[in-house]
N, CA, C and O atoms as CSV, one atom per row, in Angstrom:
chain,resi,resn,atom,element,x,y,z
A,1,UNK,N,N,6.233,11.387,-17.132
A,1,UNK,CA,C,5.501,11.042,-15.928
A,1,UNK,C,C,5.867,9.614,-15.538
A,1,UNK,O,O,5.990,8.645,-16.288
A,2,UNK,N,N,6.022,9.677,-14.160
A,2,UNK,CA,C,6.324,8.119,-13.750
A,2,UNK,C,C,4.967,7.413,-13.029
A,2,UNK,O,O,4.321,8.034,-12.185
A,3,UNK,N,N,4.633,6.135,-13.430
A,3,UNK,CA,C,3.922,5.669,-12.274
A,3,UNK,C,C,4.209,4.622,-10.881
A,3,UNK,O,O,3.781,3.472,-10.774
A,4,UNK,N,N,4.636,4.999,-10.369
A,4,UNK,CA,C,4.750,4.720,-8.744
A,4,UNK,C,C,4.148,3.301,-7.541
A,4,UNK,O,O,3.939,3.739,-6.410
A,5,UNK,N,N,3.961,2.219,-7.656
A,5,UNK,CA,C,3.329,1.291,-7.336
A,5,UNK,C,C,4.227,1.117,-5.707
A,5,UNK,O,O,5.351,1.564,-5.476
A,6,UNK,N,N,3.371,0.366,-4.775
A,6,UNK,CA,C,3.156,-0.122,-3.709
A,6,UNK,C,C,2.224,-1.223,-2.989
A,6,UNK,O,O,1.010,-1.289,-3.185
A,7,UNK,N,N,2.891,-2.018,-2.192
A,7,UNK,CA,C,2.216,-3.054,-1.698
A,7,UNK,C,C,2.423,-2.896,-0.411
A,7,UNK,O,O,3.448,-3.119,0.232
A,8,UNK,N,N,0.826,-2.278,0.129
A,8,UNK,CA,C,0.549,-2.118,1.339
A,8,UNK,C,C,-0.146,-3.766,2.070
A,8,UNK,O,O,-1.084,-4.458,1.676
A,9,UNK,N,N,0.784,-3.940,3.238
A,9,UNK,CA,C,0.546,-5.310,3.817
A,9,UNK,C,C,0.520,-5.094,5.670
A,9,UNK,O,O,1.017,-4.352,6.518
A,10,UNK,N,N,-0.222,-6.043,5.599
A,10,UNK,CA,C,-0.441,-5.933,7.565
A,10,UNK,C,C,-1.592,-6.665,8.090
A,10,UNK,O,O,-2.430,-6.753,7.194
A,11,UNK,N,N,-1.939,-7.167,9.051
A,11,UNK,CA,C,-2.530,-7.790,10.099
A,11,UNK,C,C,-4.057,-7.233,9.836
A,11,UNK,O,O,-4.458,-6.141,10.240
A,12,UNK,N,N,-4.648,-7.953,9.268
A,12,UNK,CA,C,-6.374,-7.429,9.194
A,12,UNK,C,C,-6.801,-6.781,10.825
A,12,UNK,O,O,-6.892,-7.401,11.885
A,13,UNK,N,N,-7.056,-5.000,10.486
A,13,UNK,CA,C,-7.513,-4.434,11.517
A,13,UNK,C,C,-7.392,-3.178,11.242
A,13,UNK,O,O,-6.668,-2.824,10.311
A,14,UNK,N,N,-8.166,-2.172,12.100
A,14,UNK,CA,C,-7.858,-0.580,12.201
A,14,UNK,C,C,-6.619,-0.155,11.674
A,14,UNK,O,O,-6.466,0.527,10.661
A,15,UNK,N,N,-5.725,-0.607,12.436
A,15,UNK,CA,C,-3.732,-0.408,11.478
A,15,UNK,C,C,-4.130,-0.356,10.198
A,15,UNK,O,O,-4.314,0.690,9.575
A,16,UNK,N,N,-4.265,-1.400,9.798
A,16,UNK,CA,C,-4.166,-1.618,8.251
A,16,UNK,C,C,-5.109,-0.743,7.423
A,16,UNK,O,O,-4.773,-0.140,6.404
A,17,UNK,N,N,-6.345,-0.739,7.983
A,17,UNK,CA,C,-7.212,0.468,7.355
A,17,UNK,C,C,-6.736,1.397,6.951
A,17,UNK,O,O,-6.505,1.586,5.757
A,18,UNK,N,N,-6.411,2.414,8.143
A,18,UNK,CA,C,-5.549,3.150,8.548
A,18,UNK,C,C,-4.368,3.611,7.254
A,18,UNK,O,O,-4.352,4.700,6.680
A,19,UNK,N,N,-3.580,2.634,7.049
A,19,UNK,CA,C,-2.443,2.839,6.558
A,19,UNK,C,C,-2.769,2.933,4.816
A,19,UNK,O,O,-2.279,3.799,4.092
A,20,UNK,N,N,-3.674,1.875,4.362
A,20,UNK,CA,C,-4.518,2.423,3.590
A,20,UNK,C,C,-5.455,3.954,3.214
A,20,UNK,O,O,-5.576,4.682,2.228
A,21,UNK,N,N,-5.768,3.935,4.026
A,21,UNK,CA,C,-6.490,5.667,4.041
A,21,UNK,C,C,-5.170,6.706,4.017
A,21,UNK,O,O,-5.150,7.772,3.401
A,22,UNK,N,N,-4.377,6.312,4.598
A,22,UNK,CA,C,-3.505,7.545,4.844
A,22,UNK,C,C,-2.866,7.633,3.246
A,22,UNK,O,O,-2.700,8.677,2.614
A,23,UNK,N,N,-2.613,6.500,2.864
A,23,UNK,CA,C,-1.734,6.522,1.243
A,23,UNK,C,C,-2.819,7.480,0.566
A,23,UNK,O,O,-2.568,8.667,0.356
A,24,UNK,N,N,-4.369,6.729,0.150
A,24,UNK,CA,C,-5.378,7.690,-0.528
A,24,UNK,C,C,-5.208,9.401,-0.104
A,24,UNK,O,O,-5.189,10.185,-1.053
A,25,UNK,N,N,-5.112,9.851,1.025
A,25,UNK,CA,C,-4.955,10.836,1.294
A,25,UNK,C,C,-3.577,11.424,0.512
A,25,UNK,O,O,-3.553,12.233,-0.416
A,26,UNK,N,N,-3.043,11.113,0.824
A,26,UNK,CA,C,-1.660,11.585,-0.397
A,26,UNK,C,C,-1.766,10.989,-1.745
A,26,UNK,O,O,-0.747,10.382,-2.076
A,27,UNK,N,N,-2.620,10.996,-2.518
A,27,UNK,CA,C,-2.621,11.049,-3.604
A,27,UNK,C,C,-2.600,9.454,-4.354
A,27,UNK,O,O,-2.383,9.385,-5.564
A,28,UNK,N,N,-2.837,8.226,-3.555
A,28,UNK,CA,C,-2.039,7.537,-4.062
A,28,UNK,C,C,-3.822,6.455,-4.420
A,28,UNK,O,O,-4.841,6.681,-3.767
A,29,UNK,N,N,-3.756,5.490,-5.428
A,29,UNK,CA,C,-5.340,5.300,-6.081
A,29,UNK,C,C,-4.989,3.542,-5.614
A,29,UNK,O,O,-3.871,3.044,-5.479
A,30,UNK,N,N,-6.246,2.909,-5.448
A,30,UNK,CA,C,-6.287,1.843,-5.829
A,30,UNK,C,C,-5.942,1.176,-6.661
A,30,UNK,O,O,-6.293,1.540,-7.784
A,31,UNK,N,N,-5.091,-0.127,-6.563
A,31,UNK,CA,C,-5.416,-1.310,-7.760
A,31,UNK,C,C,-5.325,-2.361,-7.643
A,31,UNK,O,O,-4.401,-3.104,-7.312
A,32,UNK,N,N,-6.405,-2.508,-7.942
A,32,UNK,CA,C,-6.936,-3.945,-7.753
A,32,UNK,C,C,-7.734,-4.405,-6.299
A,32,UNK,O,O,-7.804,-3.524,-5.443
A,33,UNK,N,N,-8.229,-5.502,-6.040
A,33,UNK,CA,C,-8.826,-5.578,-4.801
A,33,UNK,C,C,-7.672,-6.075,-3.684
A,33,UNK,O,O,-6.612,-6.660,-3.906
A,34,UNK,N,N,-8.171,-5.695,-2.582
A,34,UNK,CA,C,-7.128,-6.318,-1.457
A,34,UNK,C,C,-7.451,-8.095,-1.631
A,34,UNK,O,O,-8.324,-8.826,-2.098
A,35,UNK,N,N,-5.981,-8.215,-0.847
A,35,UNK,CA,C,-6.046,-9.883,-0.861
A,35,UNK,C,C,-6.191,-9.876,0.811
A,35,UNK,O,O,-5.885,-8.986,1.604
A,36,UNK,N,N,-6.787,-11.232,1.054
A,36,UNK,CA,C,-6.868,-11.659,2.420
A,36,UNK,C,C,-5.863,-13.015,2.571
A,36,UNK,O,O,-5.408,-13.331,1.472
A,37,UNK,N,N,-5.428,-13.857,3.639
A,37,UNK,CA,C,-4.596,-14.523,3.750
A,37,UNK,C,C,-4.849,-14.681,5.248
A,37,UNK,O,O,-4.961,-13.816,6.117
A,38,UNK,N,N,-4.911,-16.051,5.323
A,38,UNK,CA,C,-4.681,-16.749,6.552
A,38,UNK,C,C,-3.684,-17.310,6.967
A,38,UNK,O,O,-3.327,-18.345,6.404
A,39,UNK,N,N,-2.629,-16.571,8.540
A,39,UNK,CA,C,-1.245,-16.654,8.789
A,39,UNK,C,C,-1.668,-17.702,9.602
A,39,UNK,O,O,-2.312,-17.404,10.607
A,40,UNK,N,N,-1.378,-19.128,9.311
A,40,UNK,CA,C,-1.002,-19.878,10.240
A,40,UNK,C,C,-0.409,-19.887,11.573
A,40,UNK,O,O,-1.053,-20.353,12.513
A,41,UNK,N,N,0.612,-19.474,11.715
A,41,UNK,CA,C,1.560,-19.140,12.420
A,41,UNK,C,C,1.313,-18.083,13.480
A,41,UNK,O,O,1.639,-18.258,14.654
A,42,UNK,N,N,0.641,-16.816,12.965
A,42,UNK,CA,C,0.109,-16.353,13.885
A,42,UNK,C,C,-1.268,-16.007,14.700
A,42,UNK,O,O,-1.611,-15.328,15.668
A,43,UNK,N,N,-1.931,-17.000,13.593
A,43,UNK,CA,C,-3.215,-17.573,13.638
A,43,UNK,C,C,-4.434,-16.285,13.595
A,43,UNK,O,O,-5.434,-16.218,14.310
A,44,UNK,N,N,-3.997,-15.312,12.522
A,44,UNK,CA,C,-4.643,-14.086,12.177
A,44,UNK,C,C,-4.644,-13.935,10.729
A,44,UNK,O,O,-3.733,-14.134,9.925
A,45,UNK,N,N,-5.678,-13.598,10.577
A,45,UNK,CA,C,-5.542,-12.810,8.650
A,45,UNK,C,C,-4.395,-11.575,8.733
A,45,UNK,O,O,-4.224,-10.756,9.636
A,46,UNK,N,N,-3.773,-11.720,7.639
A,46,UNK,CA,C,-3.332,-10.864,6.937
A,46,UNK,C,C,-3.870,-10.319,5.642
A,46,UNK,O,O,-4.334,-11.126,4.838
A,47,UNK,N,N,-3.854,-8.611,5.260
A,47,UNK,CA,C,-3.752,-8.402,4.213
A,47,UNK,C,C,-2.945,-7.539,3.547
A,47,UNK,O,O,-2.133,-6.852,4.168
A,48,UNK,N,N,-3.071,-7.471,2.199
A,48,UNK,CA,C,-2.583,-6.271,0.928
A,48,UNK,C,C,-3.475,-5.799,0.001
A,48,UNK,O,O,-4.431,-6.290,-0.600
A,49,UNK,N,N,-2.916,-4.688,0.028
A,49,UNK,CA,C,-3.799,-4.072,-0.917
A,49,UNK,C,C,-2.546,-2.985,-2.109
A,49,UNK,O,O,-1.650,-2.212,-1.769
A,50,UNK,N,N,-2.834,-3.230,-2.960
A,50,UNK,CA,C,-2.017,-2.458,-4.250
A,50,UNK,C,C,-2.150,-1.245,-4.300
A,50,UNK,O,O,-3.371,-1.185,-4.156
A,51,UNK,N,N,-1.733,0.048,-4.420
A,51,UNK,CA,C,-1.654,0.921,-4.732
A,51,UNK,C,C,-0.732,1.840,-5.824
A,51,UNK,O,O,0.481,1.702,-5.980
A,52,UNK,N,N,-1.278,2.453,-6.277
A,52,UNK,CA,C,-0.531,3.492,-7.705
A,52,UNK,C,C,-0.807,4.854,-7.198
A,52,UNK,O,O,-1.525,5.216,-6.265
A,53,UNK,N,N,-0.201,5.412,-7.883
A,53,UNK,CA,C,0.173,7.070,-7.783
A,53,UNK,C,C,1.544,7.692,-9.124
A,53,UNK,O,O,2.717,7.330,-9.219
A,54,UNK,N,N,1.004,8.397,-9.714
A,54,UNK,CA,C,1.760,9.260,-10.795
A,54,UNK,C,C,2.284,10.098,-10.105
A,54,UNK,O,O,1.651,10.410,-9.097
A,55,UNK,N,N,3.499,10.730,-10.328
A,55,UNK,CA,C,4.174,11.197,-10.288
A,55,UNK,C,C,5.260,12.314,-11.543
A,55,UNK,O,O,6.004,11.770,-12.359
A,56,UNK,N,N,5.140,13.708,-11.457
A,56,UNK,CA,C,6.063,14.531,-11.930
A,56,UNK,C,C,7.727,14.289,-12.160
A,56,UNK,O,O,8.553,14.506,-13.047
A,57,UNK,N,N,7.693,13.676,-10.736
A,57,UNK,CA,C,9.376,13.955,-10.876
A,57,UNK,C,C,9.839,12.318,-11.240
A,57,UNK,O,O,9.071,11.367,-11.097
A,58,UNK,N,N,11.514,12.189,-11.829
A,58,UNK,CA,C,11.745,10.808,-11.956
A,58,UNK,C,C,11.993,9.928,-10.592
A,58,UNK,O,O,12.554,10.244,-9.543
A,59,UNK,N,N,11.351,8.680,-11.009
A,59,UNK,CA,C,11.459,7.773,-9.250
A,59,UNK,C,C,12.933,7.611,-8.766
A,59,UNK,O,O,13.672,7.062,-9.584
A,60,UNK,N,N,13.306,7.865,-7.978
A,60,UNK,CA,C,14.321,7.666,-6.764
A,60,UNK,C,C,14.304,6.692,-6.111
A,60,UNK,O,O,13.517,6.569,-5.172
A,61,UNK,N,N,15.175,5.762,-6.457
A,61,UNK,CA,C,15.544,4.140,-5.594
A,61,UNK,C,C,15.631,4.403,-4.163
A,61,UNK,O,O,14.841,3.760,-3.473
A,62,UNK,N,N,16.382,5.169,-3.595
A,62,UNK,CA,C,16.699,5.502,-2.402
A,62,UNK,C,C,15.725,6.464,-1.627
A,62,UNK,O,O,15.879,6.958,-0.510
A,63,UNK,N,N,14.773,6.588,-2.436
A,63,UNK,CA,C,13.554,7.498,-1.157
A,63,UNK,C,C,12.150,7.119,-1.335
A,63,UNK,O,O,11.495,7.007,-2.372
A,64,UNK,N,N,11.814,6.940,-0.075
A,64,UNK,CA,C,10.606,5.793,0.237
A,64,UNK,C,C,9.879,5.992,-0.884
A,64,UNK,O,O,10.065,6.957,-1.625
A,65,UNK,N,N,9.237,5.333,-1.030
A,65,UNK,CA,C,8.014,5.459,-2.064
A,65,UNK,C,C,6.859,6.310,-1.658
A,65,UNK,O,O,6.272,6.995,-2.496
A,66,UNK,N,N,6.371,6.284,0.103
A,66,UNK,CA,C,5.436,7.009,0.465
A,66,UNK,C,C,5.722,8.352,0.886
A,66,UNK,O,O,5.083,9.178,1.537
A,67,UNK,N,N,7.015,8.353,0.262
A,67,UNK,CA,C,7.706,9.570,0.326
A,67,UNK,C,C,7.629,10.602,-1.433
A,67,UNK,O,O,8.162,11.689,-1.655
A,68,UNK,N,N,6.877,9.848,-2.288
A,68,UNK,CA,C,7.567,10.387,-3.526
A,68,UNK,C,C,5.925,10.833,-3.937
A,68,UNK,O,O,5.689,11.413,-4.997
């Protein structure tokens, strides 16, 4: 069994929710708490949030992760 990690990142808002929920929906679990971050530059929070998911088959470099 492989385990599978991802770092979901984006602009604090619905999107980002969003893109979050959609990973849980395919199988994929929390870890750890999201981080928040203040972009200077574009003068908005950003965040991430970690995600895991196991996996059957061996991981594949070349195919997305939210693909596996």
């Amino acid at each position: 069994m492989t385990q599978l990690y991802r770092l979901l990142t984006g602009e604090d808002g619905s999107a980002f929710c969003h893109k979050v929920t959609l990973a849980l929906s395919k199988g994929w679990r929390l870890y750890g708490e999201a981080q928040y971050v203040f972009d200077p530059d574009s003068q908005k929070m950003r965040c991430a949030q970690a995600v895991i998911k196991d996996s059957l088959n061996a991981y594949d470099p070349d195919r997305a992760l939210g693909e596996q």
